[in-house]
N, C-alpha and C positions, 0 to 999 in steps of 0.2 A: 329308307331308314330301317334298323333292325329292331323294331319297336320290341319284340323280345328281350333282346339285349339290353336295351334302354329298362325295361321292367328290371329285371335282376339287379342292376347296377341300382336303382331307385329303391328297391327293397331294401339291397344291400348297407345304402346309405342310412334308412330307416330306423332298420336296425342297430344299425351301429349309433346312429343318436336315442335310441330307445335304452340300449345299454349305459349310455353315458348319462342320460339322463336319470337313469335306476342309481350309478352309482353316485352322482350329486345328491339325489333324495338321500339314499343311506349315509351318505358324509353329513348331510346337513344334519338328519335326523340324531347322530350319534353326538352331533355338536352340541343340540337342543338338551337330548339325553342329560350330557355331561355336564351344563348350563344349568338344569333347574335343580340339578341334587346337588345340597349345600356340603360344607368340608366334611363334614360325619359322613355323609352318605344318605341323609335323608331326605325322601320326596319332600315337594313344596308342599303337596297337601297333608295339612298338620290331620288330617281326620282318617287320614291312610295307615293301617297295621298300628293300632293301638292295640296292645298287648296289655291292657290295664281295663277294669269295669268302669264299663260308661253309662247303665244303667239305673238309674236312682228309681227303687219300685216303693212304694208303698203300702202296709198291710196291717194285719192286727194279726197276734198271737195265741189271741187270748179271747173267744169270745163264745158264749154257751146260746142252746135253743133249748129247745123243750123235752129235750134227750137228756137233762140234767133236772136233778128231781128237783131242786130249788128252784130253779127256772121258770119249769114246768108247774108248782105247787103256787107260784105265785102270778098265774096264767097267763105264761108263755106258751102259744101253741104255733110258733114259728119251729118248721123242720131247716134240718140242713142245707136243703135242696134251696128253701129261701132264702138262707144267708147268704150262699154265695152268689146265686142271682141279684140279692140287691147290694152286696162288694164288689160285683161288677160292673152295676151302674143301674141295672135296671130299674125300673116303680113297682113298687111291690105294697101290701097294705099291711099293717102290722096286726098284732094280735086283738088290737081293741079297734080293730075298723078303722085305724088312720091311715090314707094315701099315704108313703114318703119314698123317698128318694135322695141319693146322695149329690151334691156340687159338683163330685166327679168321682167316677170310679176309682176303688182302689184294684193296685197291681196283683195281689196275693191276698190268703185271706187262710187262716188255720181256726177251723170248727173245733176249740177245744173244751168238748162236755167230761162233765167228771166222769171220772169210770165205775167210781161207785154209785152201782144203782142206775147204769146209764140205762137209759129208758123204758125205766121203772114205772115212774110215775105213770107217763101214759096209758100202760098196761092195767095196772092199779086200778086207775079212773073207768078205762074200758070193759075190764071185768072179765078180764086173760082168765081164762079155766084152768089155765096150769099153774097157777099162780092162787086161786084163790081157795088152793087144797089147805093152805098155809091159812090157822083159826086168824093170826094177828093180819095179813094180809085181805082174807076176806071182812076181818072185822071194816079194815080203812075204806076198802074200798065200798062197806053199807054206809056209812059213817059221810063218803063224799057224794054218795049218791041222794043221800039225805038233806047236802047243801046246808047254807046258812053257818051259823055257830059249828054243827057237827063235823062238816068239812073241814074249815078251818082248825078245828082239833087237829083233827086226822091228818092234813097237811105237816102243820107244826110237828107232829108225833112220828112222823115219817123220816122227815128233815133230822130229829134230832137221831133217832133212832140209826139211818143211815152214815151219818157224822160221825157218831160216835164206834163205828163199825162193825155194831152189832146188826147185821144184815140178814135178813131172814133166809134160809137155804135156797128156797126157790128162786130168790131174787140173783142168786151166784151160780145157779146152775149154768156150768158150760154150755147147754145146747141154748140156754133162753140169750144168755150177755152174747153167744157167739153169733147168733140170727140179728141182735142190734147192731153189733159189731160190723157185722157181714155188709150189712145194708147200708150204714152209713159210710164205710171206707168206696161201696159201690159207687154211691152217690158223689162223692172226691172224688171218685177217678173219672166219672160222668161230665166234672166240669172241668176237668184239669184241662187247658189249651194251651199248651208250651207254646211262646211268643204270645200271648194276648193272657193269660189269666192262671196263674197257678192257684190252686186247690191242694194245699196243703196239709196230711195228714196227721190227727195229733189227738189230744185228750187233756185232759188233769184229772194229776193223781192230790188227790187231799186228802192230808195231813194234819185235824185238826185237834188232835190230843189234848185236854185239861184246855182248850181255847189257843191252843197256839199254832199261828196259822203256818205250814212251813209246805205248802203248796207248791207242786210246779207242775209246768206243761212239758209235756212230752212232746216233738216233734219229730218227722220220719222227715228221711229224705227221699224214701222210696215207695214205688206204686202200691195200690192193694193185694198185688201178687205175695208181696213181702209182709205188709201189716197185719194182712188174715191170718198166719201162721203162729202168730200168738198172741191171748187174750190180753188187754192191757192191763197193767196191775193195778190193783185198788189197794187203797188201805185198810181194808179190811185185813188182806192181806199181810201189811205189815204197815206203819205208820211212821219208819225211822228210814229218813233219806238216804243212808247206806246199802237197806235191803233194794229201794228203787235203784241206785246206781250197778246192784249186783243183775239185778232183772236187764238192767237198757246193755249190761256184758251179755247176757244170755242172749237175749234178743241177737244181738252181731252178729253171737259164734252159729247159734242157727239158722239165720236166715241169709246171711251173707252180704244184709244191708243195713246202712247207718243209720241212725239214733243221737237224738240228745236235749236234756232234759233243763229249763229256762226257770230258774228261780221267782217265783210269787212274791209281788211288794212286800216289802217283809215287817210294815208299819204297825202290824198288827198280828205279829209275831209270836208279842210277850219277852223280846229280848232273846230269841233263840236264833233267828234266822241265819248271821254270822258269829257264830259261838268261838269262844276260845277256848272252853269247856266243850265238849264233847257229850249232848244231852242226853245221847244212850247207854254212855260209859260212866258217865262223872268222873272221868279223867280228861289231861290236856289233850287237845289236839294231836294227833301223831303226822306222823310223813305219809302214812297208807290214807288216811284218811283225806289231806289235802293234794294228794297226788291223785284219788278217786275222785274229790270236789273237781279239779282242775281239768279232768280229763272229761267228764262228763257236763259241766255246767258252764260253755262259756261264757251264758249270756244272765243277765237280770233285768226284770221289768222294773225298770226306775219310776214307771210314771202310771198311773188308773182311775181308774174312776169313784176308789176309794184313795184315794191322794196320792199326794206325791212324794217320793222316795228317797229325791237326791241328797237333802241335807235337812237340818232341822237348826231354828236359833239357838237351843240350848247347846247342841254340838259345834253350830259356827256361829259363836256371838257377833267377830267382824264382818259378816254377809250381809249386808244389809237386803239382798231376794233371796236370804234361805226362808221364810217364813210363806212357803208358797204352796196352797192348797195344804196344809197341814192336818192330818190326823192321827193324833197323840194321846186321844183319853181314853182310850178305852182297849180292849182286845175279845175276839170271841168268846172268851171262857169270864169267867167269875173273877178272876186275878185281876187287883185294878191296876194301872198303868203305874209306873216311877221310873223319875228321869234316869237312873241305872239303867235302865231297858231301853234305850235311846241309841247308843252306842253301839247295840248289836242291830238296831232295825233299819240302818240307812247307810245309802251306799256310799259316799264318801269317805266314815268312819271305815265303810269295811275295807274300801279300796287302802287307806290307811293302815288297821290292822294286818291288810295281807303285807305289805314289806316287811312288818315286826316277824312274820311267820315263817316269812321265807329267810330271814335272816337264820331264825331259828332252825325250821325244819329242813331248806335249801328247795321247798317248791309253795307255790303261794296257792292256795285253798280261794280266796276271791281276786283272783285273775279275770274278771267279769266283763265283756262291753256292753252296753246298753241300751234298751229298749225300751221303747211304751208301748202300752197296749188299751183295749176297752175293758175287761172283764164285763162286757155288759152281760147282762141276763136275758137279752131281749129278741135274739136274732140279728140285731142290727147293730153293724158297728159305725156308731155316730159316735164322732168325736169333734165338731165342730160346732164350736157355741151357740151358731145358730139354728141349727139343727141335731140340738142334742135329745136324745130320747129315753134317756136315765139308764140308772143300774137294773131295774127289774120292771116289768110290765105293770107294775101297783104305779111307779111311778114315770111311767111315762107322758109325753105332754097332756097336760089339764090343768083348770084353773085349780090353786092351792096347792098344786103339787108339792112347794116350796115346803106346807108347813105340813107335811106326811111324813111319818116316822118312814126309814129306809130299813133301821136294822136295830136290835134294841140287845148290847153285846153289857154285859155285866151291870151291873148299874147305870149304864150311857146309854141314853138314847139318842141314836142320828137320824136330824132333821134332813127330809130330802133338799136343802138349799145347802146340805156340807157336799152332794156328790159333785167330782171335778171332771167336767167333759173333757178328757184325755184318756188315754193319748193315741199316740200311732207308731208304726215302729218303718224308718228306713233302711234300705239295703241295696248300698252298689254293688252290682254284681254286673257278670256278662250278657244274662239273657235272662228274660221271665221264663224259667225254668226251673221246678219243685228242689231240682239239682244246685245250680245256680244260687239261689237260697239260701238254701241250707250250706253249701259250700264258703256265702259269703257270711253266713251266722259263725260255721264254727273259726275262721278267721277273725271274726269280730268285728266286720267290716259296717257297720251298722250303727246306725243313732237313733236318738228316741225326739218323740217332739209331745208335747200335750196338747196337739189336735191341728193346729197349724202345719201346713206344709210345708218347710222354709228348707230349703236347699244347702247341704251345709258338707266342706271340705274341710280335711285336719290331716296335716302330716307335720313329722317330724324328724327333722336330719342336723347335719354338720354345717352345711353348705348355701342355704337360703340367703338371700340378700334382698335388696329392698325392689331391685330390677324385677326380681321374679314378681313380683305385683303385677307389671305391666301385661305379663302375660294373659289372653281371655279366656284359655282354658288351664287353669293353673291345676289342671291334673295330670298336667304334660312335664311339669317341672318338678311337681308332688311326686309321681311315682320314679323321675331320674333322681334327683337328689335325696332321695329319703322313703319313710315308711308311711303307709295310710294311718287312720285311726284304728285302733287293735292292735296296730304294731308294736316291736320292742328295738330299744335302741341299747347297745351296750358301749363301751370306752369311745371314745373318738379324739381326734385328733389332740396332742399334747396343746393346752391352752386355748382348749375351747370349748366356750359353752352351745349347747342345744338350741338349734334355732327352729322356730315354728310357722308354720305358713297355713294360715286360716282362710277361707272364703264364704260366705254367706250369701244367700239371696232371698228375698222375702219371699210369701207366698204370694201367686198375684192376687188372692182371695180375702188378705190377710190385711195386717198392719205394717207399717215401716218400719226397719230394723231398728232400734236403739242404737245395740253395742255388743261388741263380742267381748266375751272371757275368754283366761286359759287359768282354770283353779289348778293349783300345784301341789301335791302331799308330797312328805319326804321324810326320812327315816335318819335322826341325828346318829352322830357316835356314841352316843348314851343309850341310844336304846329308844328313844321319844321321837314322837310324830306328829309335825306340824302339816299347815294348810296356809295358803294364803292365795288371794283372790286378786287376778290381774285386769286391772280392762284395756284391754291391746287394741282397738280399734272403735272410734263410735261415731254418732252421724250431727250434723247441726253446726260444729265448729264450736266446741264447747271447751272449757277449758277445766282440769281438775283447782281447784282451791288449794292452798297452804300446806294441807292436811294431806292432799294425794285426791280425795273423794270428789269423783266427777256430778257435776249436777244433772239431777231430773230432766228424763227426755221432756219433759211436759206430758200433758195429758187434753186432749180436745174431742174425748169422748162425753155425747150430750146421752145423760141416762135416761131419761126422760121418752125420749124417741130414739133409744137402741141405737145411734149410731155415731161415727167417728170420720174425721176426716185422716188423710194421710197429707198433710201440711206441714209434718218434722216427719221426723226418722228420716233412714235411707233405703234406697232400694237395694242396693248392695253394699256389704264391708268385707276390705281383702286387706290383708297385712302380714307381713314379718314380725315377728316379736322371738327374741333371744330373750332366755333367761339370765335377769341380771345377777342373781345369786345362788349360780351354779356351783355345788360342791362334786368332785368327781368322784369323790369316796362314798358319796350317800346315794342309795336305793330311793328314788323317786316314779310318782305319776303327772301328769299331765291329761287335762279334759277341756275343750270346750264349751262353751254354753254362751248361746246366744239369745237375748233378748227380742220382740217385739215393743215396739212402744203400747202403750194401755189401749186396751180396746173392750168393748161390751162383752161382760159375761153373758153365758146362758139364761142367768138369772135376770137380768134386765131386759132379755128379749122374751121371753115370759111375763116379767111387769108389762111390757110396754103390750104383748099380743092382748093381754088377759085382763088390762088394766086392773089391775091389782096395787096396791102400795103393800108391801115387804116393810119388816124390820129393822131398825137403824141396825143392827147384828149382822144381818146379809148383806155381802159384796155384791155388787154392782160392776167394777172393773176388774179386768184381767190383763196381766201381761207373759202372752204365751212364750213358750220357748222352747229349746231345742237342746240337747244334751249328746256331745259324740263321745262313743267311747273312748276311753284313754288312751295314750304312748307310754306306754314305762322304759325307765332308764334303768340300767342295771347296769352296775360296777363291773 
């Protein structure tokens, strides 16, 4: 036998089944292929190339440490370096020796101390030599060394003295704000961890002229490379939001990176906040001015810890939940409240106003999406009931806290049981990224919640049907058919009105859903601008009355023992809802707002820690919620 020959022939055969075999795999495989990609062309797995934010972070925009002379005079001796270690989750002790720690980390976190006077005080207290060449400066700082009554002068006289902008030179010297400045953007960039934690760069500039609060935050989207190169503006400087919006232009043209600047509750205003008037000119409104607002400001903090923002009962008499955390009597300055001044300090009025504006001027000045924030004063942003830690370190948790003045603004004095632990500010975006962020801030891609975490989806298109409910990720069908929240929708299809496709999920921390809204404003032929209040989706199987008005989720919070069962509400609410009284020639907005069902205030887990009995005056229940920014329709 030619056993050689036998090999090759055997090889040969091998081979030749080797090859046949290679090309059944690749036949079969191209079959497989063609089999799981559906008629569009897309893979089966729905979680492959989503070219839309999948990232819901969580943050605050808004929150001061002891680098802010109020903060600090009311002894906050929390630094930067704290806040964001305990926004990131970790235990940390506050300024008066209390352990705390948050439920869970948040994603982002912006350290914004004023810039007037930023980290003043501490120097003050410490007895800076460069600083106490100045007679009135070294006066305060004998004054606090002195303690007692003399302190507290001297604090007060500080506060009002830097308010009011009269700032002593030393305290504006470039090398002194630039060495604060320096150190704190270091300290951001120390914690910034693109995918796990942004530390986001920022400030407030305050604005408090004759008492009117017209405050915002400044945010960066870029490193300390960029912030260092110029000093933040104070109002010393100037105290009329125009000259800020010319500063965050300079900023741009020099440094080559973005900027933009987040409107202050404006509850406490004085009626200035969205003017129709023009408070530096005392003429109307122009186009330069609302093309300035528009380009620079897309966002407002709807919600704080000095109340809430969104609407007011005298503005919406038929809202039966506009009366929520309400503050209305009073303003910084001397000027007392009247319900005139109502209309310019809350955001629905103003999202209202802006279609009147844009009709008029052809660009809408509050073009706004929405956020919460803390302003706390404390280093620590707690916005959750039960671990709330007030506005300033006088009142953070202790017994009585309730019956502590917080702020004593014209003839009003606020009792610490008016502060409302809110809020928080969300943002889908694509990655926890300082970039990212800010990317999905100036889109408007963001909602506000008042402390609660609830999960919340808003788009708006032509094409939504009741099908797209079934979907489980309905941001698959949200960004093919339509816009997110922020978005703008203009003409569509002849004979048809705008449909909406909402999604909710509770927090797992939290209460059960209630019910979702979609509030609607809209700009008649006349000239006039209505509101009206939808409830598109709610939980229990309840049914509206005669009247339209849906009844009371119930309430099965025990005050007593601070707590509540989740026995009603829902864990989720998704739905379609088309507007039934679409006009295609009227300039409209559209918002969410989602309810929790009632759950224990802050206030009632302080009764129940401190055993204390409170006020028949003091609320006891709350029902948190959540507010997305708008879709406007445009003709």
């Amino acid at each position: 036998m030619n056993i050689k020959k036998h090999s090759k022939i055997t090889v040969a055969i091998l081979l030749g089944l080797f090859a046949l075999t290679q090309l059944v795999i690749q036949a079969v495989a191209a079959e497989q292929t063609a089999a799981i990609k559906s008629s569009s062309g897309q893979s089966f797995s729905r979680y492959a190339d989503r070219q839309y934010p999948t990232k819901l972070l969580w943050g605050d925009t808004h929150l001061h440490t002891g680098l802010s002379v109020d903060a600090r005079a009311f002894g906050a001796t929390l630094t930067p370096a704290d806040a964001f270690r305990f926004a990131r989750g970790e235990q940390i002790t506050s300024s008066l020796g209390e352990k705390i720690q948050l439920s869970r980390p948040l994603d982002w976190l912006v350290v914004a101390d004023h810039s007037d006077g930023l980290g003043a005080m501490n120097e003050i207290v410490a007895g800076n030599p460069g600083l106490l060449i100045d007679p009135k400066v070294n006066n305060w700082h004998q004054l606090i060394s002195e303690g007692g009554q003399s302190a507290f002068k001297a604090t007060m006289d500080i506060i009002a003295t830097i308010s009011s902008g009269d700032v002593p030179e030393v305290l504006k010297d470039p090398d002194f704000v630039g060495t604060i400045w320096e150190d704190y953007v270091n300290v951001a960039d120390s914690f910034n961890q693109p995918g796990t934690f942004s530390a986001v760069i920022g400030y407030e500039w305050t604005s408090t002229t004759g008492g009117n609060n017209l405050h915002r935050n400044v945010l960066y989207r870029d490193s300390g490379e960029y912030a260092k190169q110029l000093l933040p503006f104070t109002a010393a400087e100037s105290d009329n939001p125009e000259d800020l919006w010319q500063w965050l232009q300079r900023y741009e043209d020099i440094t080559g990176g973005q900027i933009l600047a987040l409107a202050h509750n404006g509850n406490i205003s004085n009626g200035i906040m969205f003017p129709e008037i023009n408070p530096a000119s005392g003429r109307a409104l122009d186009k330069d001015y609302a093309e300035m607002r528009a380009r620079w400001e897309p966002l407002y903090e709807v919600t704080q810890i000095k109340g809430d923002g969104e609407t007011h009962p005298y503005l919406s008499p038929n809202d039966e939940f506009a009366n929520y955390e309400t503050w209305d009597q009073s303003n910084l300055g001397p000027v007392k409240k009247k319900p005139d001044m109502l209309q310019y300090e809350y955001a629905r009025e103003a999202l209202k106003k802006g279609l009147k504006l844009e009709q008029k001027l052809g660009v809408n000045p509050f073009k706004f999406g929405m956020v919460g924030s803390t302003d706390s004063h404390t280093g620590l942003a707690t916005a959750q009931e039960n671990n709330f830690f007030g506005k300033h370190t006088g009142v953070e948790p202790a017994a009585k806290r309730w019956q502590k003045q917080i702020g004593h603004f014209g003839d009003v004095i606020f009792m610490g049981w008016t502060m409302a632990a809110s809020g928080y500010a969300a943002v889908w975006a694509e990655d926890n990224s300082r970039e990212a962020i800010f990317d999905a801030m100036k889109r408007k891609e963001v909602y506000a919640t008042t402390g609660s975490r609830i999960a919340l989806r808003f788009f708006g298109g032509w094409e939504f049907t009741a099908a797209d409910t079934l979907e489980r990720m309905p941001e698959r069908v949200g960004y093919r058919k339509g816009v997110p929240m922020g978005g703008d929708l203009t003409r569509g299809p002849k004979n048809k009105a705008p449909t909406f496709l909402v999604a909710a999920m509770k927090d797992p921390l939290s209460g059960n859903l209630d019910r979702v809204q979609i509030i609607k404003g809209w700009l008649d032929k006349q000239g006039q601008t209505h509101e009206q209040v939808f409830d598109v989706v709610w939980s229990d199987n309840r049914k509206p009355d005669t009247t339209g008005k849906l009844p009371a989720v119930g309430n099965t919070v025990d005050i007593e023992s601070a707590t509540w069962t989740n026995t009603i509400g829902a864990t989720e609410l998704l739905t379609v809802w088309e507007d039934p009284d679409f006009e295609p020639r009227q300039r409209a907005f559209y918002y969410a707002r989602v309810l929790e069902i009632p759950t224990p205030r802050w206030t009632a887990y302080d009764a129940n820690f401190y055993q204390e009995k409170m006020s028949a005056e003091v609320p006891m229940v709350t029902q948190e919620r959540a507010y997305s920014s708008p879709i406007w329709y445009t003709p």
